[in-house]
LUMVEXTI-924797 format. One line per 10 residues: their letters; for each residue x, y, z of N, C-alpha, C. Coordinates in pm, whole numbers, plus 50000, padded with zeros to 5 digits. Example, Ala and Ser with C-alpha at 12.3 -4.5 7.8 and 13.67 -1.06 7.14 Angstrom:
AS = 51319/49431/50780/51230/49550/50780/51320/49670/50780  51285/49775/50708/51367/49894/50714/51290/50003/50787
***
This chain:
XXXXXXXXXX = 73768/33616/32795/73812/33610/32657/73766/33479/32595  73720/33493/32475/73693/33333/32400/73807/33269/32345  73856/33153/32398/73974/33072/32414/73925/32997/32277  74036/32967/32190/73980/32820/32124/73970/32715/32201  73932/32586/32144/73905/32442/32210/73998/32379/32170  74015/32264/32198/74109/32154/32209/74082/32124/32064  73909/32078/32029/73857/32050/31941/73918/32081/31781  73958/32211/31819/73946/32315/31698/74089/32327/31649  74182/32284/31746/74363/32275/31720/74366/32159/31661  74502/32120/31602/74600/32072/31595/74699/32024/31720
XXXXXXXXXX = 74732/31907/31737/74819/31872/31837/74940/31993/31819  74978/32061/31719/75112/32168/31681/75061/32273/31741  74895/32283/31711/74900/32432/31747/74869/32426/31910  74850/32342/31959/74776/32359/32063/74913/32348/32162  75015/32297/32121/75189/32307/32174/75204/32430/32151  75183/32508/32018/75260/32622/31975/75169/32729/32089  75043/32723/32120/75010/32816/32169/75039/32822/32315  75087/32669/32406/75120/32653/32552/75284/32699/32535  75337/32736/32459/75470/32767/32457/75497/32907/32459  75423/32957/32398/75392/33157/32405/75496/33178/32301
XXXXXXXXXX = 75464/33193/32176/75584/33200/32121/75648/33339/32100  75521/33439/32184/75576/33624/32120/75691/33606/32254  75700/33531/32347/75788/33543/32456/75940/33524/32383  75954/33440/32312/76079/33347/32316/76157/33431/32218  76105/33562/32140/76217/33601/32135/76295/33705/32247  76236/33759/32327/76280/33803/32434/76388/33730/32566  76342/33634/32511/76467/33520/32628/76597/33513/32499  76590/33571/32399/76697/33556/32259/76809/33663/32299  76737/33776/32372/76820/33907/32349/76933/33904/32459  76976/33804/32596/77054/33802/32631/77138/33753/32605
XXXXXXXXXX = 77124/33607/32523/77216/33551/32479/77329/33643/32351  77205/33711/32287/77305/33801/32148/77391/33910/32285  77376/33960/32374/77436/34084/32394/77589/33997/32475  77532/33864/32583/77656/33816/32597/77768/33744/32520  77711/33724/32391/77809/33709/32226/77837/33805/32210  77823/33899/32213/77815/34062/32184/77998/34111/32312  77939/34079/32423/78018/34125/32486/78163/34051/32466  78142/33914/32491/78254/33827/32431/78318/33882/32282  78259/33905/32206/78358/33984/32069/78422/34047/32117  78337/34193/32208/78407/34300/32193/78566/34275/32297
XXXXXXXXXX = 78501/34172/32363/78670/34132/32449/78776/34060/32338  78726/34046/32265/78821/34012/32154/78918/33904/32222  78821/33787/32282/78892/33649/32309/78876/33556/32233  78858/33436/32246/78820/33308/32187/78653/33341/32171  78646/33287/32065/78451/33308/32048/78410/33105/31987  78348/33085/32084/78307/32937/32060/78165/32920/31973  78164/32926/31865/78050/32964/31799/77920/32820/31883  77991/32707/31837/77903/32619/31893/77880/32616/32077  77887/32707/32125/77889/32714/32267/77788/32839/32255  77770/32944/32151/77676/33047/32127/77570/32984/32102
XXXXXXXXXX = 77554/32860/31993/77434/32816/31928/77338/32769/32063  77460/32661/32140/77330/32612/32243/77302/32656/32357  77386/32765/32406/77351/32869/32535/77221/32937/32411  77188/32985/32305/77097/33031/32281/76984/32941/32291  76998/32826/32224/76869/32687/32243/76809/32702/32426  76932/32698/32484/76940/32665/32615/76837/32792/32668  76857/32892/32669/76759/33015/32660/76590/33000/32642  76612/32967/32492/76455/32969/32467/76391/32842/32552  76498/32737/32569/76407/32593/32624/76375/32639/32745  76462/32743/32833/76421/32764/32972/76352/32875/33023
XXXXXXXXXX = 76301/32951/32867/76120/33065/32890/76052/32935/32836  76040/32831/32743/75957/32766/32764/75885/32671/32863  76009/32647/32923/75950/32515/33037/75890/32646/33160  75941/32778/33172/75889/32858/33275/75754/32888/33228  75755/32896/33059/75595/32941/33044/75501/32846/33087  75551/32702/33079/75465/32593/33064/75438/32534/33237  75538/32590/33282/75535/32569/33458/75446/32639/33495  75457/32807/33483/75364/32900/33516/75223/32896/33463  75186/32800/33353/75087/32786/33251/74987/32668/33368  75052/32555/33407/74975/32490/33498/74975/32519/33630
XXXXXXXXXX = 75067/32582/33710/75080/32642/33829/74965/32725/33863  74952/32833/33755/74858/32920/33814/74684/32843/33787  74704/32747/33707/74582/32722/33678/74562/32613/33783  74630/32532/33876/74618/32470/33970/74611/32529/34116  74653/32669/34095/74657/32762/34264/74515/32839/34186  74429/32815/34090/74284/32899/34067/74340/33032/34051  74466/33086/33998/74488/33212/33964/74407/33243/33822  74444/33196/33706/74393/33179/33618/74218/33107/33619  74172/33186/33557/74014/33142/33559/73939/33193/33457  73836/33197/33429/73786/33218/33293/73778/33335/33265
XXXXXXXXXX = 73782/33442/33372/73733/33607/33346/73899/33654/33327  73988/33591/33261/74123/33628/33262/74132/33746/33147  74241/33828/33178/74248/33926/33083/74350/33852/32956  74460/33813/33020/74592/33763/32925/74530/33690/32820  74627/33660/32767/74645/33547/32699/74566/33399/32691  74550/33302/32617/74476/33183/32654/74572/33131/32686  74511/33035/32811/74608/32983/32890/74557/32835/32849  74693/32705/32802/74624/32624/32769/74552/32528/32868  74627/32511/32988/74585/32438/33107/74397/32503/33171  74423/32664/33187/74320/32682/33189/74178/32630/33106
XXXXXXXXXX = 74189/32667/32960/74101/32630/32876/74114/32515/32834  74134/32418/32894/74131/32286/32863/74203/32200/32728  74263/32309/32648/74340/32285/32545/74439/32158/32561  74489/32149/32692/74575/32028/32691/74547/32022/32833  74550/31886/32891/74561/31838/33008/74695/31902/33156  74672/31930/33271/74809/31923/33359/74881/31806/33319  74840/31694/33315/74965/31557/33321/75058/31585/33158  74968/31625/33059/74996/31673/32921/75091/31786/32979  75101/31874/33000/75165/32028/33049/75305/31965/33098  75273/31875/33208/75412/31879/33291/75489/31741/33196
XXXXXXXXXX = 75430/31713/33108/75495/31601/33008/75600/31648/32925  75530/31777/32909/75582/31890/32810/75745/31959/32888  75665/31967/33022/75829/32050/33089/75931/31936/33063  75862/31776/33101/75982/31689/33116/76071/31667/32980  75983/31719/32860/76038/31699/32748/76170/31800/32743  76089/31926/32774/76235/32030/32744/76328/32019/32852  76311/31979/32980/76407/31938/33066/76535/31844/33042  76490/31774/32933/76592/31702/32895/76660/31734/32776  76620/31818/32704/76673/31875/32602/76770/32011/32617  76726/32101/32720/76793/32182/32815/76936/32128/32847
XXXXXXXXXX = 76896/31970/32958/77003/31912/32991/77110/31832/32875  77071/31810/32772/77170/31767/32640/77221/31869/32617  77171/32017/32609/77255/32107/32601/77374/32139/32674  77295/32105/32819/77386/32178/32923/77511/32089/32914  77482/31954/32906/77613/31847/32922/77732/31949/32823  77680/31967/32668/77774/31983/32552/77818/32085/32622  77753/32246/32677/77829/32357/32734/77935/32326/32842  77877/32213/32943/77997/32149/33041/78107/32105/32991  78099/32039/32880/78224/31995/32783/78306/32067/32734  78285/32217/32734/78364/32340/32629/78376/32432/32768
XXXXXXXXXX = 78291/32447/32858/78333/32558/32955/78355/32461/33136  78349/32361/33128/78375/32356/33298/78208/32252/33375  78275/32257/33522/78159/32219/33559/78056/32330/33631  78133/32451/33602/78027/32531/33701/77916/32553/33613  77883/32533/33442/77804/32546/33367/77653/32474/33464  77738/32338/33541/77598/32277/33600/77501/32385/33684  77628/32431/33773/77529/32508/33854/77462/32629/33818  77495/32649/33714/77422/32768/33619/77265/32720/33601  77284/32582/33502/77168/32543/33519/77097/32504/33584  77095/32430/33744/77034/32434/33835/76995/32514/33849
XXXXXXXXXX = 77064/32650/33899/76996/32721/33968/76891/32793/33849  76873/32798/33723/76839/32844/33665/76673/32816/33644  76711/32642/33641/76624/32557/33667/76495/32537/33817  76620/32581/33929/76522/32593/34035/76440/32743/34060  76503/32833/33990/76450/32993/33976/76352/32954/33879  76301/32883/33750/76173/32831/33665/76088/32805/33744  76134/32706/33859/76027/32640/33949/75928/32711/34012  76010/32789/34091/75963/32871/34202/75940/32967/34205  76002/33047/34030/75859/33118/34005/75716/33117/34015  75701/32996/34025/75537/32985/34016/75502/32870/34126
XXXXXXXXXX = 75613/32768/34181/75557/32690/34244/75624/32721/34371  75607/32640/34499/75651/32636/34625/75585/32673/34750  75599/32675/34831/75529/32732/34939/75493/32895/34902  75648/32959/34799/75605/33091/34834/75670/33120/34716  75564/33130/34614/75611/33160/34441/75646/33304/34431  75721/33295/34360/75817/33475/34357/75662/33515/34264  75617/33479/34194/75547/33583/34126/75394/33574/34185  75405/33553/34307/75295/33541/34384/75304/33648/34502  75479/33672/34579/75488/33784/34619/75576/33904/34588  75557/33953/34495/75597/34039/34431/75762/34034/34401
XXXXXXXXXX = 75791/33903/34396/75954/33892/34363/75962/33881/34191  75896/33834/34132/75912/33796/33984/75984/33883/33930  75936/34020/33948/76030/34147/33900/76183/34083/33891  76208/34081/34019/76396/34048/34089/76413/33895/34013  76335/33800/34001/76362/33689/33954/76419/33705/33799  76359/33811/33700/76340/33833/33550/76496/33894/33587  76494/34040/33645/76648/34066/33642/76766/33991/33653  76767/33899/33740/76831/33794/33825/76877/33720/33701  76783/33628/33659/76836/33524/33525/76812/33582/33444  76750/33682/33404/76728/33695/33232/76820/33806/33220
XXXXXXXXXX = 76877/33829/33334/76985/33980/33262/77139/33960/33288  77154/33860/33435/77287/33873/33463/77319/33754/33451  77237/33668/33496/77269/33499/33437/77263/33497/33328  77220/33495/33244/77207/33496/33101/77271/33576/33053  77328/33684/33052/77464/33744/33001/77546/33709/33008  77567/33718/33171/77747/33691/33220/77772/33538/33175  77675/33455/33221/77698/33314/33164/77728/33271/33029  77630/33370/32929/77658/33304/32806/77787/33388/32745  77860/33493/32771/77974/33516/32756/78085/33432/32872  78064/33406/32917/78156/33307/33022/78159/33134/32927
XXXXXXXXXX = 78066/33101/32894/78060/32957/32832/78081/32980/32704  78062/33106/32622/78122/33154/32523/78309/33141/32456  78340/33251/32562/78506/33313/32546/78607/33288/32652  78528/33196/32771/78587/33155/32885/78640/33235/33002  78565/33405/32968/78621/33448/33026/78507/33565/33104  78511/33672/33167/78416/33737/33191/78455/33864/33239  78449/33963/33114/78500/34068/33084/78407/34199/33160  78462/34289/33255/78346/34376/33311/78227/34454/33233  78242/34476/33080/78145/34540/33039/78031/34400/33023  78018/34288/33048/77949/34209/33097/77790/34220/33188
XXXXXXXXXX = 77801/34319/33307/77754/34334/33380/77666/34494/33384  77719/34588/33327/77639/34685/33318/77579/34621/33187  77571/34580/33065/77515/34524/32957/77438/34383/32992  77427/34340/33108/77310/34270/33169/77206/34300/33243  77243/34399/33314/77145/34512/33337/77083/34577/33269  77099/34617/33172/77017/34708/33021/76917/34594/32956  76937/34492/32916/76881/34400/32847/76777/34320/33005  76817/34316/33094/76724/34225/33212/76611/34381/33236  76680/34525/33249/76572/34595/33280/76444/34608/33167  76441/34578/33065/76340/34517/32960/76276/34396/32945
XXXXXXXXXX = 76343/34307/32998/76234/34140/33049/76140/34222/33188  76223/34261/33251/76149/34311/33358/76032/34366/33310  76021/34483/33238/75936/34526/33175/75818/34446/33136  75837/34344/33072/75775/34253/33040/75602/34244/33107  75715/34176/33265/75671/34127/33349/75581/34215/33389  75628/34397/33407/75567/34484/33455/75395/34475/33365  75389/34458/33249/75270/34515/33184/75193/34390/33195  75242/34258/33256/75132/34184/33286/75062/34204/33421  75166/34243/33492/75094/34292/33636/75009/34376/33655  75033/34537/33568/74923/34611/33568/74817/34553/33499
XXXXXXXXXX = 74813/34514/33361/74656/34483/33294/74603/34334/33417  74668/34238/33507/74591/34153/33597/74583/34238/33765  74592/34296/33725/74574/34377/33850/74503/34338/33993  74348/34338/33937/74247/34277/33961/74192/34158/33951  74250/34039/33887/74242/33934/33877/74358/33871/34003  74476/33942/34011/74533/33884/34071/74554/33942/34222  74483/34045/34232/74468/34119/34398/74377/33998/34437  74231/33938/34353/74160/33817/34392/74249/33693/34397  74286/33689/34338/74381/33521/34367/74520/33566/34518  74529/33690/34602/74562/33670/34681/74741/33713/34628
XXXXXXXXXX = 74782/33779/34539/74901/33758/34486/74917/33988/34541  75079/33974/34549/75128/34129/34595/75201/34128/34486  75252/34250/34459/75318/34312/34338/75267/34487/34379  75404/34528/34324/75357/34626/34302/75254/34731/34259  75215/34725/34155/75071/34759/34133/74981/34742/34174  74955/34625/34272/74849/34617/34345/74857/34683/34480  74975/34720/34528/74993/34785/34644/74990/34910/34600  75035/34969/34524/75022/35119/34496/74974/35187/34416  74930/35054/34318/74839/35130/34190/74891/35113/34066  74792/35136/33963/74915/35159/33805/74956/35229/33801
XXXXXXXXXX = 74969/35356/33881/75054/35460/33817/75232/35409/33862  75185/35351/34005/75355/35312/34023/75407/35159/33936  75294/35111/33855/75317/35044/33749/75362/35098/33644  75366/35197/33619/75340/35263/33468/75540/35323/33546  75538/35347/33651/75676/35414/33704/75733/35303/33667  75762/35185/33693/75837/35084/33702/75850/35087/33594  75754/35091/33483/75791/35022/33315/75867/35127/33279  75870/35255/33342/75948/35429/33220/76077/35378/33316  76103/35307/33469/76224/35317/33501/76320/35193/33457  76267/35105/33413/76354/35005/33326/76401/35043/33189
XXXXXXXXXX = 76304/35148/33136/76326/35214/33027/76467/35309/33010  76421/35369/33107/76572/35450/33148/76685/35353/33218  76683/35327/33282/76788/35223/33339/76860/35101/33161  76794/35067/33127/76808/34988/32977/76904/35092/32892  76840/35225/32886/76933/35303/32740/77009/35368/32840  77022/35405/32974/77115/35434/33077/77252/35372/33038  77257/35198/33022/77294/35153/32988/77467/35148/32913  77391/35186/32760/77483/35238/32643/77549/35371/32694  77500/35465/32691/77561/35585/32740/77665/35616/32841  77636/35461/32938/77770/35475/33058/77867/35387/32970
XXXXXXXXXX = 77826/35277/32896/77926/35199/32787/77993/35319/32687  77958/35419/32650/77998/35543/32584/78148/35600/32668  78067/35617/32752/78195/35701/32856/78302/35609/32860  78295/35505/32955/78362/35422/32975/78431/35373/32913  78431/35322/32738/78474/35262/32661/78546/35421/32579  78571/35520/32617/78645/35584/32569/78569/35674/32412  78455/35692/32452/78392/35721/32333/78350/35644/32229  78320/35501/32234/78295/35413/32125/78168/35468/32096  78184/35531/31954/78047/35576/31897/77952/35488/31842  77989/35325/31841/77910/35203/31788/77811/35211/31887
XXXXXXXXXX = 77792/35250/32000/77715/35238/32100/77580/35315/32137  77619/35411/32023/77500/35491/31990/77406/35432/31899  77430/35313/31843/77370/35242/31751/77218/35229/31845  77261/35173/31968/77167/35111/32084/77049/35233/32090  77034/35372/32052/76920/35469/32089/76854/35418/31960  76846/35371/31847/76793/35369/31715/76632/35279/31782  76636/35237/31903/76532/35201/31946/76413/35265/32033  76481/35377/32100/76407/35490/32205/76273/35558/32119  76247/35547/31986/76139/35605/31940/76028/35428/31967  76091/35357/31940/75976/35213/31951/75966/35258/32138
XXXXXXXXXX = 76083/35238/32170/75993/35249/32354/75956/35332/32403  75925/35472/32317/75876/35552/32357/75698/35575/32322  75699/35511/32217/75577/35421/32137/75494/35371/32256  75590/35236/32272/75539/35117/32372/75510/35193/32476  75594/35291/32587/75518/35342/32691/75408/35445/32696  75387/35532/32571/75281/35610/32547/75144/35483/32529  75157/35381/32429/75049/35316/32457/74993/35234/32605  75131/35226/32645/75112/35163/32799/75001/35270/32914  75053/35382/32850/74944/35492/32982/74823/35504/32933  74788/35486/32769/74671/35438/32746/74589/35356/32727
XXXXXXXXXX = 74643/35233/32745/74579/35053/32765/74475/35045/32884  74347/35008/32805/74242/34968/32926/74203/34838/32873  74209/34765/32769/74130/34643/32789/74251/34543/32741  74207/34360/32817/74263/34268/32778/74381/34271/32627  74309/34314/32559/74362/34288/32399/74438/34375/32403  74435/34504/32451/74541/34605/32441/74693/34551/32491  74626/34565/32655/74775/34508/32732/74857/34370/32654  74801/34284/32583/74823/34150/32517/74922/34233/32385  74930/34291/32356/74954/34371/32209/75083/34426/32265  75099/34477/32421/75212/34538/32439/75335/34456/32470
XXXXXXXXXX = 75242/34331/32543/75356/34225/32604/75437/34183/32438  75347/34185/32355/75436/34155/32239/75548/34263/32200  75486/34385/32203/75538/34488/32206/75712/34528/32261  75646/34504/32372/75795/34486/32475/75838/34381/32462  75830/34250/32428/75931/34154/32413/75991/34207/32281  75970/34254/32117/75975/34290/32019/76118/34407/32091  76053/34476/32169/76169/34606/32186/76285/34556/32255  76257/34427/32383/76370/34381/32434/76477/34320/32275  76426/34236/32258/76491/34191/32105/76577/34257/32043  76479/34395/32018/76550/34501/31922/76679/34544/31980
XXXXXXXXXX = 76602/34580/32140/76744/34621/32214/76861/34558/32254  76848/34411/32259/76910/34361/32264/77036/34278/32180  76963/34348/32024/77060/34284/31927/77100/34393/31864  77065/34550/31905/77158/34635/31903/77260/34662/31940  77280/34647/32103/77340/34626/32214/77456/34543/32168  77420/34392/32129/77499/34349/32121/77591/34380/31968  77523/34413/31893/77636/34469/31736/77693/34571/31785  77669/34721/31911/77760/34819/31888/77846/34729/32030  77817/34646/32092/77974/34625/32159/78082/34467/32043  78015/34433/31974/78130/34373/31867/78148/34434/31769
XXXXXXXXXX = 78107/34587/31717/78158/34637/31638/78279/34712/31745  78248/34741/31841/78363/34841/31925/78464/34750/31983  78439/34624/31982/78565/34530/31937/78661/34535/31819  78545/34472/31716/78606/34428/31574/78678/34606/31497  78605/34684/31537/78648/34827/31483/78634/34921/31593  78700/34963/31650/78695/35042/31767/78690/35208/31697  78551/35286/31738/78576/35428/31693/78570/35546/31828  78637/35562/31841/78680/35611/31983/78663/35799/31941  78562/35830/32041/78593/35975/32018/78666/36104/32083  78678/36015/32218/78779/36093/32358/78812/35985/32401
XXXXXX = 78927/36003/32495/79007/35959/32566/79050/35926/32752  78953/35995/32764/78945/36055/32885/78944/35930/33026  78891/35782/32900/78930/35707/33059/79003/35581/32977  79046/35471/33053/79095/35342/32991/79005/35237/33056  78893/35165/33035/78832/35070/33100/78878/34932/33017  78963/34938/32894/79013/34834/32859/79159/34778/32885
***
């Protein structure tokens, strides 16, 4: 792909483009669904404990983009015949010592956050962020980088669906209400996704750099399986929140998205070049978003206004 030059940026743009910015709203959509879930428990809602678990979010897909941005370009994953994205470490846009200057910046801005959330929810907020922090790392770095052997998948579910839910309704409302956890699962099986459509379009770039994943062991088609089964597992989701919650019909709000991901995976079985697959990752972060700030309005409307259509169970 023809990368711009260093030459040709702006010190802004040449940040704005090592930061990935179609990513960061997709690291947005857990934080709205665990505000989301906190309403619908109809506890204490800490608005300023929402604002910076959300900051806290985007700073920690950025420092992972910017980790993974020099990581792979220091293990020779990334190289010039790349399909993705321009990578800035790769194309010389900014320096490694520049890159990891950059993590140390948001590392500490992360951590100003994290202190203020320790102040309103406890000290286990720390170990939230540690570990959150050491799951950034080792995505991409260590003896044995998750997205080197086919763990990244489990890593994206892991923090971007259940940490990042349950947590930011926990540092939220102080409390951690069970519809928590199936509604972190719906929103993490769409980061996953994510992840899935970079694996199939590097397929071949990254069977050469020595990296396992699924798709390279079995092919795209069991790529193309993985992306329709997060799909289903995601709007799976709402529908067991349906039952469960006694018929809350706000929850049907959450399908107003199944025509976009049904979009996104029809173009997914027909993507063959770089620019395509690049179009979807936007794609699917765009749908996590969507889904995720659906998600979260029909469980605080089925708080704030409960419309119940049977009776049949009590999960509250």
């Amino acid at each position: 792909m023809n990368a711009p030059t260093s030459s040709s940026l702006t010190l802004f743009q040449r940040w704005w483009l090592a930061v990935r910015p179609k990513t960061l709203f997709a690291s947005m959509a857990p934080v709205l669904v665990g505000c989301g879930v906190a309403i619908f428990h109809r506890g204490p809602f800490r608005l300023g404990a929402a604002l910076a678990a959300l900051l806290v979010a985007v700073l920690f897909q950025i420092a992972a983009n910017l980790i993974n941005d020099v990581a792979d370009y220091s293990k020779g994953t990334d190289t010039h015949d790349r399909l993705g994205p321009t990578r800035v470490t790769q194309a010389g846009i900014l320096t490694p010592a520049q890159v990891w200057q950059g993590v140390g910046v948001i590392a500490l801005l992360a951590a100003a956050c994290g202190l203020y959330l320790t102040s309103l929810a406890g000290w286990g907020v720390i170990g939230i962020g540690l570990s959150a922090a050491l799951g950034a790392v080792l995505y991409s770095l260590g003896p044995y980088p998750l997205s080197d052997y086919g763990l990244g998948d489990l890593f994206a579910m892991i923090f971007f669906g259940f940490v990042a839910v349950c947590g930011t309704t926990w540092v939220v409302s102080g409390t951690l209400p069970w519809a928590a956890w199936p509604a972190a699962a719906g929103v993490g099986a769409l980061v996953t996704a994510i992840l899935v459509v970079n694996n199939i379009r590097d397929i071949e770039t990254d069977r050469r750099a020595g990296r396992i994943n699924l798709p390279i062991r079995f092919g795209r088609q069991a790529g193309e399986t993985e992306y329709a089964s997060m799909l289903i597992l995601a709007f799976a989701v709402p529908l067991l929140l349906f039952i469960l919650l006694q018929g809350q019909v706000w929850l049907l709000l959450v399908y107003a998205a199944v025509p976009n991901a049904l979009r996104v995976f029809r173009q997914l079985r027909a993507a063959q070049t770089g620019p395509s697959f690049n179009q979807l990752l936007a794609k699917t972060s765009r749908l996590t978003f969507l889904y995720g700030a659906l998600l979260a309005a029909a469980l605080a409307l089925s708080g704030l206004i409960p419309v119940q259509l049977f009776g049949f169970f009590t999960a509250k």
